[in-house]
C-alpha atoms as one frame of an Amber mdcrd trajectory, in Angstrom:
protein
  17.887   8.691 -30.438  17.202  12.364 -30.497  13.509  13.520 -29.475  12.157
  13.698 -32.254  12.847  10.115 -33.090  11.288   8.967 -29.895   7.899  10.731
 -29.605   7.563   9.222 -33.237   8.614   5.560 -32.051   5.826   6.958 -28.670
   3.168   7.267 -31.306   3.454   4.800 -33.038   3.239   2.421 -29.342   7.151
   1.373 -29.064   7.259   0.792 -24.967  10.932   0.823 -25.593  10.204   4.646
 -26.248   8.244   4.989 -23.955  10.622   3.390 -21.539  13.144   5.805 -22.117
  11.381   8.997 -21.808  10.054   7.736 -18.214  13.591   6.721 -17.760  15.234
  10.343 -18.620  12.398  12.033 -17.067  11.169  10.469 -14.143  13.434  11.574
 -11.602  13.755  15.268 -12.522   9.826  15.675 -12.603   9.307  14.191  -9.213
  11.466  16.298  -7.648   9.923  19.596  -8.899   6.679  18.051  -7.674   7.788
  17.065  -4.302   9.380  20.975  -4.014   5.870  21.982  -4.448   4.275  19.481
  -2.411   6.179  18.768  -0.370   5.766  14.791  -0.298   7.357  12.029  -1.755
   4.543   9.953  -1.935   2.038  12.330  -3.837   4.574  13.991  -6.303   5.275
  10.193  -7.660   1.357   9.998  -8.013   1.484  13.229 -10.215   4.421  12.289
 -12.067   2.907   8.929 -12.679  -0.490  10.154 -13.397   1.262  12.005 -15.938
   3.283   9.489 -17.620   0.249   7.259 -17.829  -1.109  10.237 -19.565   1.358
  10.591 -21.810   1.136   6.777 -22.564  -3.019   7.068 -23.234  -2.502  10.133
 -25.402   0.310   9.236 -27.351  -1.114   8.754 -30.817  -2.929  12.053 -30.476
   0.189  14.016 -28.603   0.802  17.737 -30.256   4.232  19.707 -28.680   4.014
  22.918 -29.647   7.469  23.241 -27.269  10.018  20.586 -26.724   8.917  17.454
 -24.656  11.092  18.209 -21.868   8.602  21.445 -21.823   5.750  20.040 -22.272
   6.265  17.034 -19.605   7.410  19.634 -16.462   4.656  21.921 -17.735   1.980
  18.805 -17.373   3.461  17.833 -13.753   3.266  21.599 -12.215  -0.181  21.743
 -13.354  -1.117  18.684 -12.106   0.477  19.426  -8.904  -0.958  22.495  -8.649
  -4.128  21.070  -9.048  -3.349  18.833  -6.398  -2.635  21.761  -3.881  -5.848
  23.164  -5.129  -7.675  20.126  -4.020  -5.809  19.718  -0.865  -7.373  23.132
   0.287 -10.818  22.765  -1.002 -11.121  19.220  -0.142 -10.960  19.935   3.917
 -13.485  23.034   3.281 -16.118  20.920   1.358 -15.821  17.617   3.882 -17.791
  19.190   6.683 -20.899  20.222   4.379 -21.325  16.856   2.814 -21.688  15.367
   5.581 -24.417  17.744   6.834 -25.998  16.675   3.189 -25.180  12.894   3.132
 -25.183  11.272   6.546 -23.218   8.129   5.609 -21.341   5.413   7.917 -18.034
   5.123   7.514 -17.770   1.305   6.283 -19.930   3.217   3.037 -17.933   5.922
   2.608 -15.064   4.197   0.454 -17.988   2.385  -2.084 -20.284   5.861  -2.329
 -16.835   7.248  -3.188 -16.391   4.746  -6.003 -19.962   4.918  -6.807 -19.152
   8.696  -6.863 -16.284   8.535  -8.952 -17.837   5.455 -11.609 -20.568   7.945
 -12.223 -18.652  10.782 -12.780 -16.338   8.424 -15.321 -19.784   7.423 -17.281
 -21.119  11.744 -17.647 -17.759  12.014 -19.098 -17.632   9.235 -20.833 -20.921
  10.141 -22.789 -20.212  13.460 -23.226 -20.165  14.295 -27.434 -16.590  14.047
 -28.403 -14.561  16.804 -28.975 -16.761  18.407 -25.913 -15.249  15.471 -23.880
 -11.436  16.033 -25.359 -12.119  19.888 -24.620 -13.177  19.071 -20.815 -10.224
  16.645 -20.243  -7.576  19.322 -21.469  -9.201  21.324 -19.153 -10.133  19.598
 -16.159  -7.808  16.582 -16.435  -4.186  18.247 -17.778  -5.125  21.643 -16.510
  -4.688  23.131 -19.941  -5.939  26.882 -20.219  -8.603  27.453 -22.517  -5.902
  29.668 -24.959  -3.476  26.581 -24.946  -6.970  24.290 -25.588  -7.811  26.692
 -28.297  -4.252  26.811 -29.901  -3.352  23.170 -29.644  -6.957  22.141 -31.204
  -6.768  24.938 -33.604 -10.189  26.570 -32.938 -11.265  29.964 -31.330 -10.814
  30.675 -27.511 -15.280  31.205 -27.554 -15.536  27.611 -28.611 -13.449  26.263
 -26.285 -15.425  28.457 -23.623 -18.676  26.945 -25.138 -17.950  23.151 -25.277
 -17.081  23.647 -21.098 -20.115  25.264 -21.112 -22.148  22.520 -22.338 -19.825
  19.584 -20.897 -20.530  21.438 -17.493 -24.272  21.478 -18.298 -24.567  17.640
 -19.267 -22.595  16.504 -16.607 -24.754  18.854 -13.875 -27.598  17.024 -15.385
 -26.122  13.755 -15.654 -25.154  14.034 -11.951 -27.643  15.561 -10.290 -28.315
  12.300  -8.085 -25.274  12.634  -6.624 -24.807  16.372  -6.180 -25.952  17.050
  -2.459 -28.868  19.212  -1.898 -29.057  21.943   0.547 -31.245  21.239   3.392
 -34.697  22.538   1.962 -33.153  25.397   0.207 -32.813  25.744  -3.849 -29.939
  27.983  -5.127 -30.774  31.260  -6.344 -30.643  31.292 -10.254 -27.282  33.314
 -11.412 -28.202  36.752 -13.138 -26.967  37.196 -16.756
């Protein structure tokens, strides 16, 4: 089957497809992610998370390069993203806890709490504002390659986050911690 033939059997839900691609693909991908990460065990979570990806978005998947492309494109962003949150997560941990004092048997279910609530804001975000955030936040899609594969202007794309970043702020806000007594400043502009 050439590729072609397969991302069109992918759409249209053949596993068999899907198989294959995961088959072809699999092993190649995880090792560029474990040469930037450096670990086994979290480049087959990005390669995974990926493929499962792939899997939910199928009926709605655009290549504007080959799938070979756009599959080791999708794993070094997510794996970037991954070393991104690997260095901020260690710099954050220390002032939550000054904001939340939490035992550690809680930890785990505020996490999920955390995480279930975060799943809902998105969730209810308007449509195409939610499909704009998830290219953005989720597949680590620039806001040109948003704006090209969607077919609308770079500004829009920078609007919708705008307003998905507003709602979910809002939506949020229980959760976000607050500094001890202190409001931030408002941002000039």
């Amino acid at each position: 089957m050439d590729e072609r033939e397969i991302l069109n059997r992918l759409r249209a839900g053949a596993q068999d497809a899907f198989d294959a691609i995961f088959r072809s693909y699999y092993p190649q991908l995880v090792g560029v992610a474990e040469s930037m990460l450096r670990e086994r065990e979290s480049a087959e979570d990005v390669v995974q998370d990926v493929m499962v990806e792939l899997w939910r978005r199928r009926d709605s998947l655009v290549l504007e390069t080959s799938l070979r492309a756009y599959l080791f494109r999708a794993v070094r962003n997510r794996a970037l993203n991954h070393i991104r949150h690997q260095r901020i997560a260690p710099r954050a941990e220390p002032d939550a806890a000054l904001h939340i004092a939490v035992p550690a048997a809680d930890r785990e279910m505020l996490a999920g709490e955390m995480q279930a609530a975060l799943k809902e804001a998105v969730k209810g975000l308007p449509p195409r504002c939610r499909e704009i955030f998830e290219m953005s936040r989720v597949h680590g899609l620039k806001y040109a390659e948003i704006a090209q594969s969607m077919d609308i202007s770079v500004k829009t794309v920078e609007a919708q986050m705008g307003k998905a970043i507003r709602v979910l702020r809002d939506k949020l806000d229980p959760w976000i911690p607050k500094a001890s007594g202190m409001e931030p400043e408002e941002e000039a502009g």
